[in-house]
Biopython code that builds the backbone (N, CA, C, O; Angstrom):
import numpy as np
from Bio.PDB.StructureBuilder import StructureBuilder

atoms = [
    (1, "UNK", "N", (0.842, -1.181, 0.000)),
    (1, "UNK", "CA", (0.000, 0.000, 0.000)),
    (1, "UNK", "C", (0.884, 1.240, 0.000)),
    (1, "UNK", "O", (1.903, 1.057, 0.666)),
    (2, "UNK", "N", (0.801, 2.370, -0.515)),
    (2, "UNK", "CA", (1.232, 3.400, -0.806)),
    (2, "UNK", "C", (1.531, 4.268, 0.613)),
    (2, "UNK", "O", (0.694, 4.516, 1.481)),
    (3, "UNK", "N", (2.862, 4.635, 0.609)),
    (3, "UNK", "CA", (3.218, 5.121, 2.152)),
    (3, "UNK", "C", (1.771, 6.043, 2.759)),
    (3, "UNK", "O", (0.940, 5.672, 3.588)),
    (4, "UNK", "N", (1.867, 7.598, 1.858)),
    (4, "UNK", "CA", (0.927, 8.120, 1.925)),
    (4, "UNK", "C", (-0.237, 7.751, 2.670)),
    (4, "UNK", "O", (-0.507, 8.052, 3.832)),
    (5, "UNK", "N", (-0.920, 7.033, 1.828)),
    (5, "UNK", "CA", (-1.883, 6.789, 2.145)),
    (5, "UNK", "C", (-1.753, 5.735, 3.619)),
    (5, "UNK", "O", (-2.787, 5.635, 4.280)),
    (6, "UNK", "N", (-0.817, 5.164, 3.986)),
    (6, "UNK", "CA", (-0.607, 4.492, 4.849)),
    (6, "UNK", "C", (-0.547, 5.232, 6.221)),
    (6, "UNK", "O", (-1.133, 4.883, 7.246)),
    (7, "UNK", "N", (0.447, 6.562, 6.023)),
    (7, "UNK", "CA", (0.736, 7.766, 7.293)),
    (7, "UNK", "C", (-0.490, 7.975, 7.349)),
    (7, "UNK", "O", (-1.157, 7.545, 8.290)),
    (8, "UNK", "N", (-1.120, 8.815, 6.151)),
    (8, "UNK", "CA", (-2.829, 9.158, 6.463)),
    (8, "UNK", "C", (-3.560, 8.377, 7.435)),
    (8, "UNK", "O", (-3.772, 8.781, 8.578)),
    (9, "UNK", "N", (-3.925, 7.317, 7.011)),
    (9, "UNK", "CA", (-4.486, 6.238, 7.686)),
    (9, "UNK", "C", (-4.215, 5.784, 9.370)),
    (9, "UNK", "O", (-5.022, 5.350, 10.192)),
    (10, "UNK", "N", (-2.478, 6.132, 9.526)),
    (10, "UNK", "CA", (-2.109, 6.105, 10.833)),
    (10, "UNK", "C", (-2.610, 7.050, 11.640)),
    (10, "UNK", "O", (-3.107, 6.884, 12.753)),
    (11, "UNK", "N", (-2.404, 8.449, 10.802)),
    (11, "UNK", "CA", (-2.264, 9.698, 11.889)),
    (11, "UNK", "C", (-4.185, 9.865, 12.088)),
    (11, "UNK", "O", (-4.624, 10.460, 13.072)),
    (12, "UNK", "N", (-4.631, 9.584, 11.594)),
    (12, "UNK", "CA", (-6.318, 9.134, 11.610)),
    (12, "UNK", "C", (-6.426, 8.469, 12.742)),
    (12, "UNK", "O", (-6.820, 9.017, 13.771)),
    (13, "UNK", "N", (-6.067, 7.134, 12.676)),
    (13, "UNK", "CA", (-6.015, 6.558, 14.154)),
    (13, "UNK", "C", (-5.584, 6.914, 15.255)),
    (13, "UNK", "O", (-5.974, 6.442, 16.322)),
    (14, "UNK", "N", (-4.609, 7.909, 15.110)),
    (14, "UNK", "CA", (-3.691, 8.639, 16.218)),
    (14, "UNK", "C", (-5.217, 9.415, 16.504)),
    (14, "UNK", "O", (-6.087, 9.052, 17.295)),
    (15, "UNK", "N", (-5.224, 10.224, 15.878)),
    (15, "UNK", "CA", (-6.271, 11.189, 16.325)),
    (15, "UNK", "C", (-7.926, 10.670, 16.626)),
    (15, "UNK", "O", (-8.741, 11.378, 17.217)),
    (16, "UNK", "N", (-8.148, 9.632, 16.220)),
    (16, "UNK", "CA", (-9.320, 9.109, 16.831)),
    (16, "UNK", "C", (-9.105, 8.466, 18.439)),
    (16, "UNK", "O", (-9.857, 8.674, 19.391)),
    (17, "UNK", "N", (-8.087, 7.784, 18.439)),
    (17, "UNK", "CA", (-7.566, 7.312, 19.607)),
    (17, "UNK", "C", (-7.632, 8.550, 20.791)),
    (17, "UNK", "O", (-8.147, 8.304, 21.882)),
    (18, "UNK", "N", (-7.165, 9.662, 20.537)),
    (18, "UNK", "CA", (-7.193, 10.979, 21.089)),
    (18, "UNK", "C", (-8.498, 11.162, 21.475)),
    (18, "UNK", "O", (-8.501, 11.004, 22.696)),
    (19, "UNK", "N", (-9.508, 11.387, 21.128)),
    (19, "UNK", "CA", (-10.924, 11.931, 20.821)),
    (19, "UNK", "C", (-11.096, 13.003, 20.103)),
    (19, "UNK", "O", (-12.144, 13.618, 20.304)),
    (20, "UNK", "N", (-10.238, 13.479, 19.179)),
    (20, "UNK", "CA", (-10.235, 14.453, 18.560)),
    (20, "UNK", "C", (-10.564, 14.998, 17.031)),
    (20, "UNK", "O", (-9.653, 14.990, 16.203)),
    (21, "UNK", "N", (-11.319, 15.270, 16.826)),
    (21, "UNK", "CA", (-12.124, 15.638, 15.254)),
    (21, "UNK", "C", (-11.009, 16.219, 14.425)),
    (21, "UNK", "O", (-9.874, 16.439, 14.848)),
    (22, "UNK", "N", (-11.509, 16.483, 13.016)),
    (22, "UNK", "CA", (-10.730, 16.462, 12.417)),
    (22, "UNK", "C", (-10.323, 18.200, 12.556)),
    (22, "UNK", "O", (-9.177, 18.646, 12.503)),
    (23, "UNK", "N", (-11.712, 19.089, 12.762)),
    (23, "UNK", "CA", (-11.470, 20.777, 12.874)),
    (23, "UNK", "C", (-11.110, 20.813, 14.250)),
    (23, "UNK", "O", (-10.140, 21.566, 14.169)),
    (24, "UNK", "N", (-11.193, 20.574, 15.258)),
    (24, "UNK", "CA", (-10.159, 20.240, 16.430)),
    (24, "UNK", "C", (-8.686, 20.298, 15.920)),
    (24, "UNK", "O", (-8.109, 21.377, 16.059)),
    (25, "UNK", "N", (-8.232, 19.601, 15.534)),
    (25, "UNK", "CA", (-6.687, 19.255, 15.072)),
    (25, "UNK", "C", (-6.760, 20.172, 14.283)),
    (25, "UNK", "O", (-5.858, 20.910, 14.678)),
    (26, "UNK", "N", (-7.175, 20.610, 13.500)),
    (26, "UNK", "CA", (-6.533, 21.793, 12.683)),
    (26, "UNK", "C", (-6.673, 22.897, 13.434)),
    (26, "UNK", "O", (-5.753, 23.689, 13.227)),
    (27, "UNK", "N", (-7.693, 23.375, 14.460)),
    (27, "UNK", "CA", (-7.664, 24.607, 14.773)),
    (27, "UNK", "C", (-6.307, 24.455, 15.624)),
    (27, "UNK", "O", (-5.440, 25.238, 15.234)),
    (28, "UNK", "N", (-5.982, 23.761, 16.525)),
    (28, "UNK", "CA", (-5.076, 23.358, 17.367)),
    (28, "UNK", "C", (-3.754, 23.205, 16.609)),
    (28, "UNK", "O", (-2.833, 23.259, 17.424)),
    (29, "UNK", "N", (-3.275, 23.020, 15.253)),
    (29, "UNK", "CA", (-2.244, 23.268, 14.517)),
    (29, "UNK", "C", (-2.122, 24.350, 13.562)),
    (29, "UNK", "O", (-1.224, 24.424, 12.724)),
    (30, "UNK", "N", (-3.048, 25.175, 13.718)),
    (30, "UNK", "CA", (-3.353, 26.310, 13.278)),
    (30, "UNK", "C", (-3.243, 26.059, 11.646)),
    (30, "UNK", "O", (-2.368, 26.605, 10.973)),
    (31, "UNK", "N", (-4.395, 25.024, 11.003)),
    (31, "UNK", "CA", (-4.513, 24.384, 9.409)),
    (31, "UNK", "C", (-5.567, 24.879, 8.869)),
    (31, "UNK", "O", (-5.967, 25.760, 9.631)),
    (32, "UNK", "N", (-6.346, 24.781, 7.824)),
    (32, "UNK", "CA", (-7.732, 24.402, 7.587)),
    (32, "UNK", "C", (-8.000, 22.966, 7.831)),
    (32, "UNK", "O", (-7.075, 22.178, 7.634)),
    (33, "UNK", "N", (-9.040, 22.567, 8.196)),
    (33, "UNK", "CA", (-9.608, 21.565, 8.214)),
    (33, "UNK", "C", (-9.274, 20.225, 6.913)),
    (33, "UNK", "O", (-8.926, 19.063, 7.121)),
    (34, "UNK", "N", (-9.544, 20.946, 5.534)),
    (34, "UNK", "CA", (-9.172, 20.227, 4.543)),
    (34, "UNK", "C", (-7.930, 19.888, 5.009)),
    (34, "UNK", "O", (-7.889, 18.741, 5.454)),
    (35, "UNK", "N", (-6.505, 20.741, 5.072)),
    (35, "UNK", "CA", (-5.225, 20.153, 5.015)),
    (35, "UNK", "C", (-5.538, 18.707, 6.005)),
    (35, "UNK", "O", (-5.045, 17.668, 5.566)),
    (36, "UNK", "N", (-6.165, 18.638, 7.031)),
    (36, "UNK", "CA", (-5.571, 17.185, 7.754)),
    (36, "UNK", "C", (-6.573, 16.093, 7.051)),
    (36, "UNK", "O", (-6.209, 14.924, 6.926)),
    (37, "UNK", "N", (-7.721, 16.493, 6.647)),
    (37, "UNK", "CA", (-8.551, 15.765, 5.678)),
    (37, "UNK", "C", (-7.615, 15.217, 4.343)),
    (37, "UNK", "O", (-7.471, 14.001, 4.211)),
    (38, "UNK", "N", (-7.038, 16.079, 3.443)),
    (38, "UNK", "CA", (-6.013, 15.705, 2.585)),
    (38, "UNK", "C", (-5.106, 14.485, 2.912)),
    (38, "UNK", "O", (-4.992, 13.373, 2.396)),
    (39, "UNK", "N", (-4.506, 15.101, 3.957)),
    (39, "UNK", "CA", (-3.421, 14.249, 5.246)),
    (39, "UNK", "C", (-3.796, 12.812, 5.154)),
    (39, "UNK", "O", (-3.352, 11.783, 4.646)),
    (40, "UNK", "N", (-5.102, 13.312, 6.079)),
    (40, "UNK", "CA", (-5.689, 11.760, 6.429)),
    (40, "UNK", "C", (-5.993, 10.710, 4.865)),
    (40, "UNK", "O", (-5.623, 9.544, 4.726)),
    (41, "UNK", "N", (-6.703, 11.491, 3.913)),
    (41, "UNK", "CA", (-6.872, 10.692, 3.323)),
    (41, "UNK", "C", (-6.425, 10.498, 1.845)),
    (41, "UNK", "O", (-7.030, 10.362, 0.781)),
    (42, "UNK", "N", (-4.273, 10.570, 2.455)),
    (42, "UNK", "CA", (-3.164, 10.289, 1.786)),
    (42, "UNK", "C", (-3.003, 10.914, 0.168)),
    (42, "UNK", "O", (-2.317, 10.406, -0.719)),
    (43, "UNK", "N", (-3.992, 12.382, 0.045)),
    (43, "UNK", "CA", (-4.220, 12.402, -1.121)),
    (43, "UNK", "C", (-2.472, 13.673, -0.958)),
    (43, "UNK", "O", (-1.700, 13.805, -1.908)),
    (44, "UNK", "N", (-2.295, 14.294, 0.224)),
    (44, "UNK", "CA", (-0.855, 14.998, 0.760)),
    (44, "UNK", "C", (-0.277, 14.770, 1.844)),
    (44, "UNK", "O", (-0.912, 14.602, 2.885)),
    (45, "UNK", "N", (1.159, 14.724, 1.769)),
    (45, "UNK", "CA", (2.403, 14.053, 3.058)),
    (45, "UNK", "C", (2.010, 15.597, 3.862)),
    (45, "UNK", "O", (2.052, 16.721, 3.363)),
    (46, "UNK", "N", (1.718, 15.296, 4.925)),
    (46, "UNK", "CA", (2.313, 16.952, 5.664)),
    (46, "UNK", "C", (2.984, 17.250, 5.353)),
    (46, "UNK", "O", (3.409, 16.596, 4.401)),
    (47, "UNK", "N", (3.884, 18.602, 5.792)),
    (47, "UNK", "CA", (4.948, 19.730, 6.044)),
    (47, "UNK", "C", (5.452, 18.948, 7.070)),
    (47, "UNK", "O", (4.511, 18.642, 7.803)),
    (48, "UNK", "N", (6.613, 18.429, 7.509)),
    (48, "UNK", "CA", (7.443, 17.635, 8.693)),
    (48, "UNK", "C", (6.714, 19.214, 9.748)),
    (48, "UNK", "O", (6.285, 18.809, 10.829)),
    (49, "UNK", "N", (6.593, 20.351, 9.620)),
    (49, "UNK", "CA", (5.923, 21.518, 10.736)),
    (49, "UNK", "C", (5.055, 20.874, 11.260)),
    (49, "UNK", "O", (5.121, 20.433, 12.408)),
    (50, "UNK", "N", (3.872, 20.695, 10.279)),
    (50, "UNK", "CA", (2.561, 20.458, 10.195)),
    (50, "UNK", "C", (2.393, 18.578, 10.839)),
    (50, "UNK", "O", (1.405, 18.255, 11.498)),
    (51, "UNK", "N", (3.046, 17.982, 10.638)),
    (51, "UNK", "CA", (3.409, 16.758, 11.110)),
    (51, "UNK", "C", (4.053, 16.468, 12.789)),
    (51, "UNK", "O", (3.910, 15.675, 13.721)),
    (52, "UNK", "N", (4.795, 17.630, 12.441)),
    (52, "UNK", "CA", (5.526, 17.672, 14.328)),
    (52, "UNK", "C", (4.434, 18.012, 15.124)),
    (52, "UNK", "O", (4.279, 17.492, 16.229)),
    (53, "UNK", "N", (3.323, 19.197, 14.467)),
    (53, "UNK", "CA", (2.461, 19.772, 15.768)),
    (53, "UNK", "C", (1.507, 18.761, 15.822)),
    (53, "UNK", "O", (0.689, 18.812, 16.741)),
    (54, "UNK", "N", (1.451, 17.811, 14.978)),
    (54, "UNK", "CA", (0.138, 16.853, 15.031)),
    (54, "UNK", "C", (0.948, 15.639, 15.898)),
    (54, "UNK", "O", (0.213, 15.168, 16.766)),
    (55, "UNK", "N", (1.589, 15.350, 15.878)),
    (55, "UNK", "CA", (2.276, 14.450, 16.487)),
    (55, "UNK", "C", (2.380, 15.216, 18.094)),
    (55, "UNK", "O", (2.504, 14.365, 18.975)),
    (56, "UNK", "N", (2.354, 16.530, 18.567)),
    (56, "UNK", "CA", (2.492, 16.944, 19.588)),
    (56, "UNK", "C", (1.085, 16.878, 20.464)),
    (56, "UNK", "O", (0.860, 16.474, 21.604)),
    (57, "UNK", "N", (0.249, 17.441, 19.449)),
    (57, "UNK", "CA", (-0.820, 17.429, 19.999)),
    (57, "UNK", "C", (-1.888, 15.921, 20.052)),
    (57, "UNK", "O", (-2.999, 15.882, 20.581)),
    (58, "UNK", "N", (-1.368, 15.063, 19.531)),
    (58, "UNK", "CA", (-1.668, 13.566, 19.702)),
    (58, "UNK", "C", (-0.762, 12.771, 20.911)),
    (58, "UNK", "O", (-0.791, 11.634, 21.382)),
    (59, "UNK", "N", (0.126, 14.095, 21.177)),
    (59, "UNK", "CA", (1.045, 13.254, 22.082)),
    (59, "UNK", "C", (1.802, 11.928, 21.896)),
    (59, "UNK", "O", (2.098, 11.159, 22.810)),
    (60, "UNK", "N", (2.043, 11.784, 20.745)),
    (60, "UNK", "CA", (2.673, 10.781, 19.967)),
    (60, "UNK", "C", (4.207, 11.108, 19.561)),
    (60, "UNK", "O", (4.801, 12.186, 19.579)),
    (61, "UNK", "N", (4.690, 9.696, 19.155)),
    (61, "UNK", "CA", (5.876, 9.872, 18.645)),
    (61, "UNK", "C", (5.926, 9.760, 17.017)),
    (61, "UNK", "O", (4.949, 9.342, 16.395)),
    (62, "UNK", "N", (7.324, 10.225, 16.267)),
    (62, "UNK", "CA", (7.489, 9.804, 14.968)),
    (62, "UNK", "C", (7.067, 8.444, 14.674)),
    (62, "UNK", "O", (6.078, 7.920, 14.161)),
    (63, "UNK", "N", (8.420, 7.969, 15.299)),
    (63, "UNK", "CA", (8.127, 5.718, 15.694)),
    (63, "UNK", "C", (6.661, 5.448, 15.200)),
    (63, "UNK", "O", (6.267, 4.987, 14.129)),
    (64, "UNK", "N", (5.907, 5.919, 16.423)),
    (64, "UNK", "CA", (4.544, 5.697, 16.885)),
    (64, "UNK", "C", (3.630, 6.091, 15.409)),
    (64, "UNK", "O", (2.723, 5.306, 15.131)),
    (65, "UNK", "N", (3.869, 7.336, 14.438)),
    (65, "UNK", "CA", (3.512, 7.577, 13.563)),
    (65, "UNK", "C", (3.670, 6.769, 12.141)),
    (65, "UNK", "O", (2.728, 6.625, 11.361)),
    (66, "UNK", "N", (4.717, 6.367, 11.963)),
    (66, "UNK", "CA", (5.370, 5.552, 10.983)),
    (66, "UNK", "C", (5.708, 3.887, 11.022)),
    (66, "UNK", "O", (6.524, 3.225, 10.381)),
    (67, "UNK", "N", (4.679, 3.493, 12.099)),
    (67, "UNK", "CA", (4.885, 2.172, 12.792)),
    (67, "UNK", "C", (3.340, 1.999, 11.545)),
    (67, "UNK", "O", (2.306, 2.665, 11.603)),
    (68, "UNK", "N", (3.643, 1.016, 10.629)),
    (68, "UNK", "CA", (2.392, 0.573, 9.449)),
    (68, "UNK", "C", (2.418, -1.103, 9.745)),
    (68, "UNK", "O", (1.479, -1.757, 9.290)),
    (69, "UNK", "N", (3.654, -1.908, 10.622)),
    (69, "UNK", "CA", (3.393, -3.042, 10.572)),
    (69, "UNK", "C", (1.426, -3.778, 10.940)),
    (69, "UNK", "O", (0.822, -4.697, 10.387)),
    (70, "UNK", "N", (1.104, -3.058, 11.810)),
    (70, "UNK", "CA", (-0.405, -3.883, 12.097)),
    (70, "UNK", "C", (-1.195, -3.799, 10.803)),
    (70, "UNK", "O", (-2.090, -4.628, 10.640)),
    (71, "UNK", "N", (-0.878, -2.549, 9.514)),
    (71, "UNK", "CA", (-1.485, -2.677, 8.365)),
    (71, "UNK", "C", (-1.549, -3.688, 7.314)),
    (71, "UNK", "O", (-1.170, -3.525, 6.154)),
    (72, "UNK", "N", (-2.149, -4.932, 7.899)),
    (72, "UNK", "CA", (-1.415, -6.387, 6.732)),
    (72, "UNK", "C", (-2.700, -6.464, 6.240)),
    (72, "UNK", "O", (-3.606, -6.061, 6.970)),
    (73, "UNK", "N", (-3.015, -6.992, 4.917)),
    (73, "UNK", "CA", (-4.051, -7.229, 4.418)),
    (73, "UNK", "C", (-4.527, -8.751, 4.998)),
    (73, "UNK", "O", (-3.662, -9.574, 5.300)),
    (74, "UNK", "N", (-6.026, -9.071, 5.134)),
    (74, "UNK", "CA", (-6.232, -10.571, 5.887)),
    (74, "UNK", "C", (-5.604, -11.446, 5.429)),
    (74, "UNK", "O", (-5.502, -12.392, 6.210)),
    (75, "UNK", "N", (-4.885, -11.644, 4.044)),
    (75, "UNK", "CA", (-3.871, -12.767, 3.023)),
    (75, "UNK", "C", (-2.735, -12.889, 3.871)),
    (75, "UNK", "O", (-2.229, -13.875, 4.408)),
    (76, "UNK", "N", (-2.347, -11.297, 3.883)),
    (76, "UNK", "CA", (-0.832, -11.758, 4.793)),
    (76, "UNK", "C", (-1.170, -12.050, 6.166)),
    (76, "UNK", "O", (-0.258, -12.669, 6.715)),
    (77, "UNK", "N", (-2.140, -11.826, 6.895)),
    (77, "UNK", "CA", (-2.457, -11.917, 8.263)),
    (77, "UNK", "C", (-2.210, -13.700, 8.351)),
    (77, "UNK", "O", (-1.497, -14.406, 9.063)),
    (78, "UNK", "N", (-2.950, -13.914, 7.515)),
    (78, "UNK", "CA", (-3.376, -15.526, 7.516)),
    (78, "UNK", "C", (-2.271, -16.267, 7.490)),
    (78, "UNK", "O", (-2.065, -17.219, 8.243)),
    (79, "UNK", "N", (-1.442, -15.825, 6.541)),
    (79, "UNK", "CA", (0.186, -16.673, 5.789)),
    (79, "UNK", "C", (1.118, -16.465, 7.091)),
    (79, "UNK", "O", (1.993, -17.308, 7.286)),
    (80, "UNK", "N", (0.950, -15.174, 8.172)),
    (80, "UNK", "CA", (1.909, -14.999, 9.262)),
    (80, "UNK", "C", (1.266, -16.388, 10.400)),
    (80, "UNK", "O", (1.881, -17.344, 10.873)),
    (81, "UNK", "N", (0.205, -16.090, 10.507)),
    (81, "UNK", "CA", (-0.386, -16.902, 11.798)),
    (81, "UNK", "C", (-0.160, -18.195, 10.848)),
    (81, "UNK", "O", (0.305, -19.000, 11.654)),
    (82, "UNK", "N", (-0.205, -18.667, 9.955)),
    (82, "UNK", "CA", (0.170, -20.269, 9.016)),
    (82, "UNK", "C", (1.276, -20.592, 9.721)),
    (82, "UNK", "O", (1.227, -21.484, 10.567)),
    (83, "UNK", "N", (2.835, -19.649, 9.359)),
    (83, "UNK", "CA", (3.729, -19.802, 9.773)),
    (83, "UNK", "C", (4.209, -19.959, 11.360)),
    (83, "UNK", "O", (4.923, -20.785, 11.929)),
    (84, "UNK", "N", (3.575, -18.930, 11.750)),
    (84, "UNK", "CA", (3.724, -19.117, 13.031)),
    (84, "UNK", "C", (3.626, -20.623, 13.639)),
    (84, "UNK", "O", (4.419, -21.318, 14.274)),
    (85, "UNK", "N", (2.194, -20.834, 13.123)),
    (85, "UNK", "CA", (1.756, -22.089, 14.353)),
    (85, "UNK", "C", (2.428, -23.251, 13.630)),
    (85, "UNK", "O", (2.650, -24.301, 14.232)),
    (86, "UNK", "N", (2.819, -23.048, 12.104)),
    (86, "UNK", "CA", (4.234, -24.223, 11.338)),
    (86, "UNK", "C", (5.213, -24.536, 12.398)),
    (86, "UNK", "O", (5.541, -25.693, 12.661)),
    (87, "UNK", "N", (5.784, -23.257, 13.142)),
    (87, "UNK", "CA", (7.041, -22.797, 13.771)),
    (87, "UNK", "C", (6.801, -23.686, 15.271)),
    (87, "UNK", "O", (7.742, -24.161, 15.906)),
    (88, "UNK", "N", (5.254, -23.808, 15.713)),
    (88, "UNK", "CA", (4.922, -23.897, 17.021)),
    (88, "UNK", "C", (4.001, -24.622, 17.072)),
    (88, "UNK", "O", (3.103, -24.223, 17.814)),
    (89, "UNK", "N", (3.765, -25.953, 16.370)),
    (89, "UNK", "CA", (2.783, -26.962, 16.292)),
    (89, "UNK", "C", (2.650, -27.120, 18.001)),
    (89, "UNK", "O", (1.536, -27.631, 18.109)),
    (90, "UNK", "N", (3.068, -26.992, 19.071)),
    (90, "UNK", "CA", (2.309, -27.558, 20.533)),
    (90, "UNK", "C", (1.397, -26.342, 20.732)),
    (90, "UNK", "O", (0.559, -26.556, 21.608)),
    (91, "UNK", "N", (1.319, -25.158, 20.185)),
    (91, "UNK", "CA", (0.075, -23.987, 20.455)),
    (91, "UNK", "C", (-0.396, -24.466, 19.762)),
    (91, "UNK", "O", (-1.526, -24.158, 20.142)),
    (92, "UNK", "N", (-0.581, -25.121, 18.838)),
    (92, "UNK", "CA", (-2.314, -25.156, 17.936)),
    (92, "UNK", "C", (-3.697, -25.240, 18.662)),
    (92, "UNK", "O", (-4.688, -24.603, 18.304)),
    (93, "UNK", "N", (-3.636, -26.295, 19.967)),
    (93, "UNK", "CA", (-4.843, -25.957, 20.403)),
    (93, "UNK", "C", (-5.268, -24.741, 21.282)),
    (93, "UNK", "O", (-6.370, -24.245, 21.519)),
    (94, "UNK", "N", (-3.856, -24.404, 21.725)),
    (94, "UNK", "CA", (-3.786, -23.178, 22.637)),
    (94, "UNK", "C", (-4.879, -22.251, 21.634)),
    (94, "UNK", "O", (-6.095, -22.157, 21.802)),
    (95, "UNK", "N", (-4.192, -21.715, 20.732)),
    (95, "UNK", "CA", (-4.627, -20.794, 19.780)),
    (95, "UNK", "C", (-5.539, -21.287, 18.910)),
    (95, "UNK", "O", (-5.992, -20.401, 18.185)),
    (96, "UNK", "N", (-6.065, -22.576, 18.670)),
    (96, "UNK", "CA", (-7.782, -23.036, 18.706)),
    (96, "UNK", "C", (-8.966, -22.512, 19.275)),
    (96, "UNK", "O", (-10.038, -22.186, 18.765)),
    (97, "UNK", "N", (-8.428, -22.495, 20.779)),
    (97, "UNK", "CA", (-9.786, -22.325, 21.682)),
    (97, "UNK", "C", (-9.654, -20.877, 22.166)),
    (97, "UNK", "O", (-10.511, -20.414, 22.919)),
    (98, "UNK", "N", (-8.291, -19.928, 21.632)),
    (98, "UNK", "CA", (-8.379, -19.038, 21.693)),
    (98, "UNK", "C", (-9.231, -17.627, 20.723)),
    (98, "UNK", "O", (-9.608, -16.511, 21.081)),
    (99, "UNK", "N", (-9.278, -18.384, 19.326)),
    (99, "UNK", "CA", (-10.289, -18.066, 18.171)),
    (99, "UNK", "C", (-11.440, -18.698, 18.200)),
    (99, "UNK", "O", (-12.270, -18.044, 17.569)),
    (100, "UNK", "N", (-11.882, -19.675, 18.642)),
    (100, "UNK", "CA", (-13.316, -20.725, 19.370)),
    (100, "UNK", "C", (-13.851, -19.654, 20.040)),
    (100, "UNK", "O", (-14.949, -19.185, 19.743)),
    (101, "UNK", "N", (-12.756, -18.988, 21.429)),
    (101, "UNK", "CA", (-13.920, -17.962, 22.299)),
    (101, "UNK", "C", (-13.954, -16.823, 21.720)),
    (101, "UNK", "O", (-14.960, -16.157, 21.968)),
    (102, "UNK", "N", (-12.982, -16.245, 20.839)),
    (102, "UNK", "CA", (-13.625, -15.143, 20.063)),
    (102, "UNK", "C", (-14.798, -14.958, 19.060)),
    (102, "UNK", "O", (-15.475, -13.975, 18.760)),
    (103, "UNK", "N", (-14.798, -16.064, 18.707)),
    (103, "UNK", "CA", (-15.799, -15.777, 17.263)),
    (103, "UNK", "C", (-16.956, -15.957, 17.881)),
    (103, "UNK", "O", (-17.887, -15.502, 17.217)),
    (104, "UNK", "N", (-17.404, -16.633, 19.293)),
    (104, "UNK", "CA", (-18.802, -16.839, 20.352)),
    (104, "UNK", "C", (-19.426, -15.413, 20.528)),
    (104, "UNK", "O", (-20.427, -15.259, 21.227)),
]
sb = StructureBuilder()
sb.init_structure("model")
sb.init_model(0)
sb.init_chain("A")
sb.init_seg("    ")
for serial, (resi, resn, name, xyz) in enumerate(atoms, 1):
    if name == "N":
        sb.init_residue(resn, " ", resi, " ")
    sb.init_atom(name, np.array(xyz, "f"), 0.0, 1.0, " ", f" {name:<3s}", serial, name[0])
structure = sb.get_structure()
């Protein structure tokens, strides 16, 4: 997936995680509204400015911003947990009855 659109997508979650709207964050980084709308939806990279104050006011880190590993599509999700339990055939039932009580 396209970085862009990937940061977008993060700093979205950053700021929902927050409780914070999208004209919130801009008034508070002193933006229009569109710019973090753009942002968010990877159509423009911030200004590293415009990126630092959002990251300040999310109380977040860069790391924390640019961390896309949990973004796997369900294909790769599936092929990691395949491997995994390849790696660790004595969890299989562990992690059986651990997806058994989720899906209840």
């Amino acid at each position: 997936m396209n970085k862009k659109i990937l940061l977008g997508k993060r700093l979205r979650e950053l700021r929902k995680r927050n409780g914070i709207n999208q004209e919130k964050l801009a008034e508070l980084i002193s933006v229009e509204p569109a710019t973090i709308s753009n942002i968010e939806n990877g159509k423009n990279y911030p200004s590293m400015t415009n990126l630092e104050s959002i990251l300040n006011v999310l109380d977040s880190s860069f790391l924390e911003a640019f961390d896309f590993e949990h973004k796997k599509t369900p294909k790769d999700l599936l092929n990691e947990i395949n491997t995994t339990l390849n790696n660790n055939p004595e969890k299989i039932e562990a992690i059986y009855k651990i997806v058994m009580a989720l899906t209840k």
